[in-house]
C-alpha atoms as one frame of an Amber mdcrd trajectory, in Angstrom:
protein
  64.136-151.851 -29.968  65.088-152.583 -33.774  62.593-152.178 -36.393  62.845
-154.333 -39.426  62.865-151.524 -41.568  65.939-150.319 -42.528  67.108-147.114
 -44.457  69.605-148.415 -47.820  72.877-146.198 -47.711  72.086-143.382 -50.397
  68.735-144.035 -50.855  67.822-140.798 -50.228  68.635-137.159 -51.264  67.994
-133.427 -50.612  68.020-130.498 -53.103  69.204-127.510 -51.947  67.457-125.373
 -49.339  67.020-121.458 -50.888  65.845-118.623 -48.600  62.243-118.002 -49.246
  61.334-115.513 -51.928  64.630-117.215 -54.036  65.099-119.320 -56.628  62.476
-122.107 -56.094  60.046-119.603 -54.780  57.623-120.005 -57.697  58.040-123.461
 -57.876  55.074-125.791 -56.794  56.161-127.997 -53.659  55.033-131.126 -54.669
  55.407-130.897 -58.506  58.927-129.788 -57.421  59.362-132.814 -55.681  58.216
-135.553 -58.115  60.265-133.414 -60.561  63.470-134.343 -58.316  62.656-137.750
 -57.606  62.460-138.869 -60.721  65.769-137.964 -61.390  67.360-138.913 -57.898
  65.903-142.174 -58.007  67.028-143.072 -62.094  70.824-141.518 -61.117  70.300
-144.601 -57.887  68.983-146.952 -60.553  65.759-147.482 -58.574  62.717-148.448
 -60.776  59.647-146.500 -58.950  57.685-149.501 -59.485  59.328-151.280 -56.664
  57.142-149.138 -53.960  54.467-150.703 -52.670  53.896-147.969 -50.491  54.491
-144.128 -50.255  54.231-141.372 -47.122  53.832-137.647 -48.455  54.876-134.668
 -46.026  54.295-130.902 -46.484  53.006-128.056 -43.649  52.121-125.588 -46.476
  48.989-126.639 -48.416  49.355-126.577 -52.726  47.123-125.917 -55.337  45.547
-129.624 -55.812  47.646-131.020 -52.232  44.339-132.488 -51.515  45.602-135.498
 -53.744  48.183-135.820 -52.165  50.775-138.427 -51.822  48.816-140.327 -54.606
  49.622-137.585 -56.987  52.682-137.088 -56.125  53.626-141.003 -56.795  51.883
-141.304 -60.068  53.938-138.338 -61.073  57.165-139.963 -60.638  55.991-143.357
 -62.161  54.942-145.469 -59.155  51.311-145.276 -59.726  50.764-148.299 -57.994
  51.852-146.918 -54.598  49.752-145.128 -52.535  49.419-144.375 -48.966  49.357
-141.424 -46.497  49.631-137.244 -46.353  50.974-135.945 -43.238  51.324-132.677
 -41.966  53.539-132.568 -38.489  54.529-129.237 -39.123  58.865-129.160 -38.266
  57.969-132.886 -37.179  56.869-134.250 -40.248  60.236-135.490 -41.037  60.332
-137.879 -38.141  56.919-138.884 -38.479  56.753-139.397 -42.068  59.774-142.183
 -41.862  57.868-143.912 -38.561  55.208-143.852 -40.641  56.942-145.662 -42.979
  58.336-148.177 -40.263  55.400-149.296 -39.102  53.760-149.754 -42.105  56.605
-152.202 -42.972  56.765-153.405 -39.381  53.276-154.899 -39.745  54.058-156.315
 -43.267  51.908-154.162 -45.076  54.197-152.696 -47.404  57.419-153.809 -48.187
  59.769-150.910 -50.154  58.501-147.397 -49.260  59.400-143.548 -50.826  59.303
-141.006 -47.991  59.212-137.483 -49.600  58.741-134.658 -47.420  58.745-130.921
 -49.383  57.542-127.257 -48.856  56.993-123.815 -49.997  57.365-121.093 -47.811
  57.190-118.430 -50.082  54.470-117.121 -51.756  52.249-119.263 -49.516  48.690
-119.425 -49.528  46.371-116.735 -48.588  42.969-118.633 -47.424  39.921-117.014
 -46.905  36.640-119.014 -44.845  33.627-117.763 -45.534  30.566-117.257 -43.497
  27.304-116.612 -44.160  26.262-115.543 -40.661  29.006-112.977 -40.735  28.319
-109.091 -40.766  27.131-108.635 -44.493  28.370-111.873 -45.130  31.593-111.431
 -44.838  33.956-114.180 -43.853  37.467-114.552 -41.991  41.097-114.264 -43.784
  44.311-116.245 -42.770  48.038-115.946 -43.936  48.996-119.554 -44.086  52.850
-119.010 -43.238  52.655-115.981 -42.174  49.632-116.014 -39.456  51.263-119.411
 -38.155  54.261-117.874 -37.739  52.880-115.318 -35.579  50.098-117.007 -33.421
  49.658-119.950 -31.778  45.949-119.639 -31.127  46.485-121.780 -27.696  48.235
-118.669 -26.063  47.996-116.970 -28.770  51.286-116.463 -28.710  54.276-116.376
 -31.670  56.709-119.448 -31.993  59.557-116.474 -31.167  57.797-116.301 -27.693
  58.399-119.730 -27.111  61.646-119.322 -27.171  61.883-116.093 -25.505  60.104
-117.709 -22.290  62.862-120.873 -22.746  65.785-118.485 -22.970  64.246-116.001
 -20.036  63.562-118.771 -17.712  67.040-120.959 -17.828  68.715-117.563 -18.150
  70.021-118.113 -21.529  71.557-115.142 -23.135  71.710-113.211 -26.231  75.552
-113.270 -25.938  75.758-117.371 -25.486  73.255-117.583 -28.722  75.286-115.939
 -31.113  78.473-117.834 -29.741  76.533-121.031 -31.441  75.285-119.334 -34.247
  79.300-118.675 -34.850  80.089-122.398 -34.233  77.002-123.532 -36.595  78.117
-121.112 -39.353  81.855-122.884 -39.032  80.134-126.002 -38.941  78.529-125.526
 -42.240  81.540-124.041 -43.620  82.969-127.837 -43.447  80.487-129.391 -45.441
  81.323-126.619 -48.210  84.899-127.890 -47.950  86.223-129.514 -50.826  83.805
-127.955 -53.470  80.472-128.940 -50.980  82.449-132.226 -50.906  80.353-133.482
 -47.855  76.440-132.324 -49.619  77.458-134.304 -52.394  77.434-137.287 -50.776
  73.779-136.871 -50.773  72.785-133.858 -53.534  73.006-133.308 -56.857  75.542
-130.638 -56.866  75.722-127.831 -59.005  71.790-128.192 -58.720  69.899-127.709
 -61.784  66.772-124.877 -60.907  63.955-125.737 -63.543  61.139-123.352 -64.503
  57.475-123.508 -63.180  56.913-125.456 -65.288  59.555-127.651 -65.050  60.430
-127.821 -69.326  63.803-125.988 -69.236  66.201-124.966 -66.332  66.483-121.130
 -65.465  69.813-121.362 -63.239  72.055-123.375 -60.927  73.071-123.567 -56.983
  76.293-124.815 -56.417  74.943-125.084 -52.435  71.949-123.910 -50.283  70.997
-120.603 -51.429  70.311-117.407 -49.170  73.001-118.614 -45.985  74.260-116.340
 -43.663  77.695-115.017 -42.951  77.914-113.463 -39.384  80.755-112.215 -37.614
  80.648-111.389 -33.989  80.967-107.420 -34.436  77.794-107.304 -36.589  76.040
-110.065 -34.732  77.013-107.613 -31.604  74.989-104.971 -33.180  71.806-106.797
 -33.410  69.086-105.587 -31.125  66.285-108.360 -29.955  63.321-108.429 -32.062
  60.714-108.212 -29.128  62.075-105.501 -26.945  62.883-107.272 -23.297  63.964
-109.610 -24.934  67.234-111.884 -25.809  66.757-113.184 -29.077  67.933-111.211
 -32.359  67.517-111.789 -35.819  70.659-113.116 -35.721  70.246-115.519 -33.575
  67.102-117.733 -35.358  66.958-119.277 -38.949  64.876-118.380 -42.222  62.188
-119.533 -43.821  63.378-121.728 -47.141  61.818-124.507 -49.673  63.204-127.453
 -50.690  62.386-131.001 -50.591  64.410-134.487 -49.469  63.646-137.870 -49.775
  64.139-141.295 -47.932  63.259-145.224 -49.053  62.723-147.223 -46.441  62.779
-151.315 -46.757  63.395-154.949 -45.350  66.910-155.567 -44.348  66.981-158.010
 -47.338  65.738-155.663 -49.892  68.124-152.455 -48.569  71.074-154.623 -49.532
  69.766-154.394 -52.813  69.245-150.979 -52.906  72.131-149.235 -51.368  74.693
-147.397 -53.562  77.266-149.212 -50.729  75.521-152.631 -49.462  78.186-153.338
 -47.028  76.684-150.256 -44.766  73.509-151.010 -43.037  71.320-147.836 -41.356
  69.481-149.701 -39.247  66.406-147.657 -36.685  66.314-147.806 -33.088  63.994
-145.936 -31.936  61.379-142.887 -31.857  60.207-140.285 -29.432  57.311-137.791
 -29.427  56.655-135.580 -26.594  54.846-132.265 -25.175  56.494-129.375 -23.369
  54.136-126.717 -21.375  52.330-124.157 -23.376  54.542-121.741 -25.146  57.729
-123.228 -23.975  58.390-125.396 -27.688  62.083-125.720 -27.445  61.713-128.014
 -24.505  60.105-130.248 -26.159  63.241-131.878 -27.923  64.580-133.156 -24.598
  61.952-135.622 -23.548  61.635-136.633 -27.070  65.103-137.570 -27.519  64.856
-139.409 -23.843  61.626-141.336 -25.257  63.410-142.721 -28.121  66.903-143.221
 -26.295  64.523-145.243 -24.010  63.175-147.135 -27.068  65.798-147.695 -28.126
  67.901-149.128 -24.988  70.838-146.161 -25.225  72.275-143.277 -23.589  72.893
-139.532 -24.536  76.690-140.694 -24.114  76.082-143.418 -26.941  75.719-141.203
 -29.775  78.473-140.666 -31.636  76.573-137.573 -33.941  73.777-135.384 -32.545
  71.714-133.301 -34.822  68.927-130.949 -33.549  66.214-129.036 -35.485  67.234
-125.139 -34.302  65.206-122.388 -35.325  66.672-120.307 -32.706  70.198-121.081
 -30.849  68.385-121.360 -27.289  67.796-124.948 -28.354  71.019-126.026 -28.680
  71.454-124.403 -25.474  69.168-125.613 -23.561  69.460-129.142 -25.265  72.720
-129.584 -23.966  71.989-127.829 -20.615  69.719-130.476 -19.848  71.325-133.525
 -21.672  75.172-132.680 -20.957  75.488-133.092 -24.816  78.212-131.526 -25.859
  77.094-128.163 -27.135  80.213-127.696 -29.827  80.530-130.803 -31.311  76.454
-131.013 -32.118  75.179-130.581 -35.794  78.552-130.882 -37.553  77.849-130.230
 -41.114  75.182-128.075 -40.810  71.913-127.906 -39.228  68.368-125.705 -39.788
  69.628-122.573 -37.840  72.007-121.723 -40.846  70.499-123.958 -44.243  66.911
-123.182 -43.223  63.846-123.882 -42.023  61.682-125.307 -44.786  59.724-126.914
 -42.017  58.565-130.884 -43.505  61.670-131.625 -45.273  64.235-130.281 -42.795
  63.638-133.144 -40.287  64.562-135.771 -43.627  67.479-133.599 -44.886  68.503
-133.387 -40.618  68.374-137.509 -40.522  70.261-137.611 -44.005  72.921-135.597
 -42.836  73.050-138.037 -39.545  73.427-140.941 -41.364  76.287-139.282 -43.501
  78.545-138.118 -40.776  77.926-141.462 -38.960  79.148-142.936 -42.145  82.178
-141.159 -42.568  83.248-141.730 -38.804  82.910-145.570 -39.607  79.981-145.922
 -38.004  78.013-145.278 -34.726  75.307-144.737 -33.226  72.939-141.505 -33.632
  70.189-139.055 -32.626  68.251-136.203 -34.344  65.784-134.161 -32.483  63.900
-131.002 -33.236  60.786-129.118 -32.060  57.616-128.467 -34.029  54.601-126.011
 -33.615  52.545-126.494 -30.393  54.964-127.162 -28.247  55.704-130.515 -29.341
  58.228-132.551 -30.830  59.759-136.029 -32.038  63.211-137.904 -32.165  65.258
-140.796 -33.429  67.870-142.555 -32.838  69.498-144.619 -35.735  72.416-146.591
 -36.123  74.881-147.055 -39.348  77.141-150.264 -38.881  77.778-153.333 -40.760
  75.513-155.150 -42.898
């Protein structure tokens, strides 16, 4: 099914994405991203006061997040806009633009700023305090960390999930670091050129500003922190949980960074694209479930669900990207889609530029749109799993206006 909200070409951006403990590791999330789109959206020539409406999305709480997307408009200049905070975990970048869609679908807002950002590093240490506890005492929790580790349904970590996809459609470590090699060469394109394919959508070299955001303390010329494997030291990685197939090697890194996506009527994207004879029109969305501790399954009946909303086939798409925090999904994505498993995630995808969890979703769909552009056109689909087993899909088009 269409929506009437439509995506303007290049109304939307991505900073960088830097390994955790780098260069934006003492920066705040959401400060950070009001910081960038104020700029992105002056180099676009976009006046913030044309949102009427404005969808926030972060998985690693802030000091003063509780204000949320409110704050993070009026810090950018579109005090007028509010709207919702939403925390999907690796998800959030899907939901946060259907949230946007059907808030324009039902005519209640009209131009929209989807900003999705987090912090990996340094993240909050929480403690919950109880009374009734011996001498008072209360309970402690690692926010990235401890949710990294346990899934308090199994408990079990999100590495186990894959570990029990891998084990039980015999997926081995050898095949994973074969597509860790083909998503490293993958990446190397969009560095081609002097990063000539991330500039179509980031501010390249990328300015880093301080804490508190007066002065700039160094540049990136790309992401920051990105690995360069080769098969003989990839060979000589060990699994992390013994038994097991899946090596450091073989999964992505925590990062930060933040991206960005407006969302409008057809009429109104015209005005707003930096090209207004390319339309990116949506399709369709999928959310779904897999069994307990099995997460990367999940992207498969998503991406059916919003193929099926959207009236296509796998064999339609002319891109695929995926969400891959360890290479079993790609794996098992195209062992159960007959997508082909090479050709997926040209440009890059979260197994090598990182896994900054609510924006990589927006920077994923970005990155969609982009290679669809540059191949004329076509049809597209980005899934990718999130924490609990779940995860959501779309399936967009860029075409003609």
């Amino acid at each position: 099914m269409p929506y009437q909200a439509e995506i303007p070409y290049g109304a939307y951006w991505s900073t960088p994405f830097a390994r955790w403990q780098g260069s934006f590791a003492n920066l705040h999330s959401v400060e950070f991203a009001a910081h960038v789109a104020r700029a992105e959206l002056a180099r676009r020539g976009i006046d913030p006061q044309a949102f009427d409406y404005g969808v926030l999305g972060f998985s690693v709480p802030q000091k003063h997040s509780f204000y949320g997307l409110p704050w993070l408009t009026g810090l950018i200049g579109a005090g007028q806009a509010g709207g919702p905070t939403v925390m999907q975990a690796c998800a959030t970048g899907v939901r946060t633009v259907l949230t946007a869609a059907q808030e324009i679908e039902v005519g209640m807002a009209s131009t929209v700023l989807v900003v999705n950002c987090d912090r990996t590093s340094n993240g909050p240490h929480l403690y919950y305090p109880n009374p009734r506890g011996p001498g008072g005492t209360g309970v402690a929790e690692d926010w990235v960390m401890d949710s990294f580790g346990c899934d308090p349904l199994g408990p079990h970590s999100m590495l186990a999930t894959a570990e029990n996809v891998a084990r039980k459609h015999g997926i081995t470590t050898e095949r994973q670091h074969e597509v860790v090699l083909r998503r490293e060469a993958q990446y190397a394109d969009a560095l081609a050129g002097d990063a000539a394919f991330l500039k179509r959508f980031m501010t390249l070299p990328f300015d880093v500003p301080a804490p508190n955001l007066r002065k700039n303390v160094g540049t990136l010329t790309a992401d920051e922190g990105v690995s360069r494997s080769t098969p003989e030291g990839l060979a000589q990685l060990a699994p992390v949980l013994e038994g097991g197939s899946i090596t450091f090697g073989g999964q992505t890194h925590p990062a930060d960074g933040n991206a960005a996506i407006v969302l409008t009527t057809a009429a109104r994207a015209r005005e707003l694209s930096t090209d207004p004879k390319i339309a990116v029109r949506l399709h369709g969305f999928g959310l779904a479930r897999a069994a307990l501790a099995h997460m990367p399954e999940a992207t498969v009946p998503a991406a059916h669900r919003a193929l099926e909303q959207a009236g296509r086939t796998i064999g339609q798409m002319a891109a695929i990207k995926t969400h891959n925090p360890f290479a079993v999904n790609d794996l098992y994505f195209a062992q159960q889609t007959g997508a082909d498993l090479m050709s997926m995630n040209n440009y890059g995808c979260s197994l090598v530029w990182g896994h900054p969890q609510a924006p990589m979703g927006t920077r994923s769909v970005i990155e969609l749109i982009e290679e669809l552009a540059l191949r004329g056109g076509g049809l597209g689909l980005f899934t990718g799993c999130a924490a609990g087993d779940t995860a959501m899909a779309l399936v967009l088009e860029v075409g003609d206006a």
